[in-house]
C-alpha positions, -999 to 999 in steps of 0.1 A, spaced: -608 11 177 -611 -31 182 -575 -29 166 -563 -5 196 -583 -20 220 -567 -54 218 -529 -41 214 -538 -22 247 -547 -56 264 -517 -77 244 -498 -48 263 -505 -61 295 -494 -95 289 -463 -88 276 -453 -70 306 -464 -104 325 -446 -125 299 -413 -103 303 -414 -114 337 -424 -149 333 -387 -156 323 -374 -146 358 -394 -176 372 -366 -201 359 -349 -187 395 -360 -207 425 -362 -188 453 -355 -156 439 -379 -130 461 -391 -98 444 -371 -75 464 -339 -88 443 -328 -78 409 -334 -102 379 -319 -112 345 -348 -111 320 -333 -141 297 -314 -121 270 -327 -90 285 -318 -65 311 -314 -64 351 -348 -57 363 -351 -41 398 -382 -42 421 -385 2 430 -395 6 464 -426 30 464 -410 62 486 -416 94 493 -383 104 471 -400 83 448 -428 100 444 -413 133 443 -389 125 411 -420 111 393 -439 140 399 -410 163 388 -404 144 360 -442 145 349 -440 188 354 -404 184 329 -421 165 303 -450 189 301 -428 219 301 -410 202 267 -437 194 255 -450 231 259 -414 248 247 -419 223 212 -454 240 204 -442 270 217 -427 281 182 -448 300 156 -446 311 121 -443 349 118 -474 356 96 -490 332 73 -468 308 52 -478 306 18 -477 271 1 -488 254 -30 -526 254 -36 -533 284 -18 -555 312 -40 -541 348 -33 -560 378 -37 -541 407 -58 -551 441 -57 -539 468 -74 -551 498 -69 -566 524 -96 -558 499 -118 -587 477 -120 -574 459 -152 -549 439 -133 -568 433 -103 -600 419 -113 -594 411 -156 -614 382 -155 -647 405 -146 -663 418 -116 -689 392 -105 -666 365 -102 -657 360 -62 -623 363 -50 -616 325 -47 -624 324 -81 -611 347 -93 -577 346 -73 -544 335 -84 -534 299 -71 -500 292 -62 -492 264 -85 -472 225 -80 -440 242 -82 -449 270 -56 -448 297 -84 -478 324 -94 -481 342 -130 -492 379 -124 -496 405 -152 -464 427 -163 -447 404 -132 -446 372 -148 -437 337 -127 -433 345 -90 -421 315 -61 -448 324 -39 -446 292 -17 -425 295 17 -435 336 21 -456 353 43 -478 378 26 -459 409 36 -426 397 18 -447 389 -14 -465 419 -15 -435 436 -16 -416 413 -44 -447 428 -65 -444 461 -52 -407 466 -63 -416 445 -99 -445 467 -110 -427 495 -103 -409 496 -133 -441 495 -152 -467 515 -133 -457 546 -108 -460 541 -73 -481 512 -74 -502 506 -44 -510 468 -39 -529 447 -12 -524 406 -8 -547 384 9 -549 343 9 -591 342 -1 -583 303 -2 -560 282 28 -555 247 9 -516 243 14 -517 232 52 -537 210 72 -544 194 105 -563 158 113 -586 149 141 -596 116 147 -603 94 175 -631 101 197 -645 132 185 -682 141 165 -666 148 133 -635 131 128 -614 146 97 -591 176 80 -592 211 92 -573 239 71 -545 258 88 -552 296 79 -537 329 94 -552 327 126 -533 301 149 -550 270 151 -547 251 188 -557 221 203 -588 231 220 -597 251 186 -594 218 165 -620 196 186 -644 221 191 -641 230 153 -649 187 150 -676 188 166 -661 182 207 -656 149 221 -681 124 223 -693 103 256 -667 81 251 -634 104 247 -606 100 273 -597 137 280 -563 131 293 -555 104 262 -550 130 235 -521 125 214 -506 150 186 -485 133 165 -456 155 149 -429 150 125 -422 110 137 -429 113 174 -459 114 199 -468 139 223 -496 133 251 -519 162 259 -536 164 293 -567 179 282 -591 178 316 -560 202 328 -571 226 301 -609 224 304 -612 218 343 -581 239 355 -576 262 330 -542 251 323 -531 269 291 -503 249 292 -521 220 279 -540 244 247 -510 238 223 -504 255 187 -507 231 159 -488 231 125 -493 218 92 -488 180 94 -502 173 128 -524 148 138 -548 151 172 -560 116 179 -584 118 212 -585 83 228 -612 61 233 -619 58 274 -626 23 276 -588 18 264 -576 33 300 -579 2 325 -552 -11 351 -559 -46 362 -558 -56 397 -551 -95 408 -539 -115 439 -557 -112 471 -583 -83 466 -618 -90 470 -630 -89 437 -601 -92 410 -605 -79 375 -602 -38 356 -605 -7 370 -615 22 344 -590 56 350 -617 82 347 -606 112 335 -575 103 336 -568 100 376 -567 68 396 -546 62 424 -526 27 437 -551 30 467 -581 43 447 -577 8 424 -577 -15 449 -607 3 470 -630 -1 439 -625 -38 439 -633 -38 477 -599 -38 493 -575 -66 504 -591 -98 514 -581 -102 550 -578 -132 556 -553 -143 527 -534 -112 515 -499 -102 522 -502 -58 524 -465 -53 527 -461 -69 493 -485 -50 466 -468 -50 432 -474 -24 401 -458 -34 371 -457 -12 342 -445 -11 305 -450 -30 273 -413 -22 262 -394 -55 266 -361 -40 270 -375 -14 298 -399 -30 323 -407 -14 355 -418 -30 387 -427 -10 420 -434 -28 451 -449 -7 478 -454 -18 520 -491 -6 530 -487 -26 561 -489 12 577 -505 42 574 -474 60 558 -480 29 529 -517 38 522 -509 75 520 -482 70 491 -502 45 476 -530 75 473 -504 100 453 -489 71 433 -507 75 401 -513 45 376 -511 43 341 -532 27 315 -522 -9 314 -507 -7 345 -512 -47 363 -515 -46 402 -508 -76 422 -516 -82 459 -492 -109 474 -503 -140 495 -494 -141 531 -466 -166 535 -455 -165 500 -427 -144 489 -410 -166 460 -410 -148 425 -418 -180 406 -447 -185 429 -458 -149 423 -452 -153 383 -474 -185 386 -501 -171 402 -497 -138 379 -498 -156 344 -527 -178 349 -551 -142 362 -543 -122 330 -560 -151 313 -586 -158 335 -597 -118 324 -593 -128 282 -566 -105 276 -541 -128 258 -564 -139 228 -539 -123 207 -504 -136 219 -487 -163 201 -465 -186 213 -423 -194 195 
């Protein structure tokens, strides 16, 4: 959790650092484009209503892809290796319990071996692995037929041990849960780990699935009722439930009391960030030139600058939403100079202890 913590908070300087390079301009103003040195054009994004709008439609296309990838499920149980089946045959007790009858099923069972195969009496080696149960029973239907008439069989998995899923983060029992014939989703997994502790960012849960990352906005499932949200796992995945105290945007420049705002439950406006630290200080702040900046990724940085010299500017501060890491700075009056907004950005971030880790070339 220390290791997350502090690549959360290196996150935050990079962004700064990335940014640091454009102060080799003089008199380059934030409202221009700038060369990151061996990098891209960085723009400054006005915060707009048309602005906000793609954001927010952006957000509702994300979660729709991230819906239609769960969306597909297996039809039936998939058997895999390690898995113990239960054969029956019927009025022929010899084949379906020969090792005696007060042995339990699990025990007793046949377990689909390394190579996905199963030995059964009269049947010999079957590839069990990668079918459902209806397809084998029928492969043993059709082969004991040509030793017993009209056999009658039943199959049933007594033991799931092919597939799994893992939970960890911030949940009361962290660890493996077996995938068995009864879909297994999101919601089903932490309760089945115990449900998340004090400390659990509901809105920071992450499935991780065949290489890539998928956030999961869990507070829309358990305080709207968004099903959207309560996602089918597979065998592989791994549900990692964030630690809260990871979800801070940092405010500096001319508020009244600079330093980290917590995003509880996973909402926190431009305008709800600067309140907690008791608004702009009034007598040295500049409103018309609040900058967010955003992103960890050197080659795609993102600055917004948003006027809230006006009403109309507090009103789309309140539905711009920030993001964990995110770094707000309030301008001084008179002072509109990128390297003289750079210098007085640089020296904040360390004035809060979040660049213990970063090294210098």
């Amino acid at each position: 959790r220390n290791t997350m913590r502090a690549l959360g908070k290196a996150g935050v300087v990079l962004a700064a650092v990335l940014l640091s390079g454009c102060a080799i301009a003089p008199g380059m103003k934030m409202t221009e484009p700038a060369e990151l040195p061996g990098g891209p054009v960085v723009r400054v994004q006005p915060i707009t209503l048309e602005l906000l709008n793609t954001m927010e439609a952006q957000q509702e296309t994300r979660i729709r892809k991230v819906a239609e990838e769960f969306a597909t499920r297996p039809q039936g149980y998939v058997i895999g290796v390690g898995d113990v089946l239960q054969i029956t045959v019927w009025d022929h007790p010899e084949l379906t319990i020969p090792a005696g009858s007060f042995r339990d099923a699990e025990t007793s069972g046949q377990q689909v071996g390394e190579d996905g195969y199963l030995y059964y009496p009269y049947v010999g080696m079957v590839k069990a692995a990668g079918m459902n149960v209806a397809a084998l029973r029928d492969v043993l239907t059709q082969r004991l037929g040509k030793y017993i008439e009209s056999p009658q069989l039943d199959v049933r998995v007594v033991a799931f041990r092919s597939k799994r899923v893992y939970v960890v983060g911030e949940v009361a029992r962290p660890g493996v849960l077996p995938v068995n014939d009864v879909p297994l989703t999101i919601a089903d997994a932490i309760s089945l780990s115990g449900g998340l502790t004090p400390t659990a960012h509901k809105s920071g849960v992450n499935v991780s699935r065949s290489g890539k990352v998928y956030e999961i906005d869990l507070k829309a499932l358990y305080d709207h009722a968004d099903s959207s949200q309560n996602l089918m796992l597979q065998h592989g995945d791994i549900v990692n439930v964030l630690d809260r105290s990871q979800q801070k945007v940092y405010v500096m420049g001319e508020v009244k009391r600079p330093g980290a705002v917590e995003i509880i439950n996973g909402k926190l406006s431009l305008s709800a960030a600067i309140g907690e630290l008791g608004g702009f200080n009034q007598n040295s702040s500049d409103p018309g030139n609040i900058y967010v900046v955003r992103g960890t990724d050197r080659d795609k940085p993102e600055i917004f600058h948003l006027d809230a010299r006006y009403a109309s500017g507090m009103l789309l501060a309140e539905r711009f939403d920030m993001q964990a890491q995110d770094v707000i700075f309030v301008d001084t009056a008179g002072i509109s100079q990128w390297n003289r907004v750079i210098s007085q950005l640089l020296p904040s971030i360390s004035i809060i202890n979040i660049a213990d880790n970063i090294t210098t070339n």
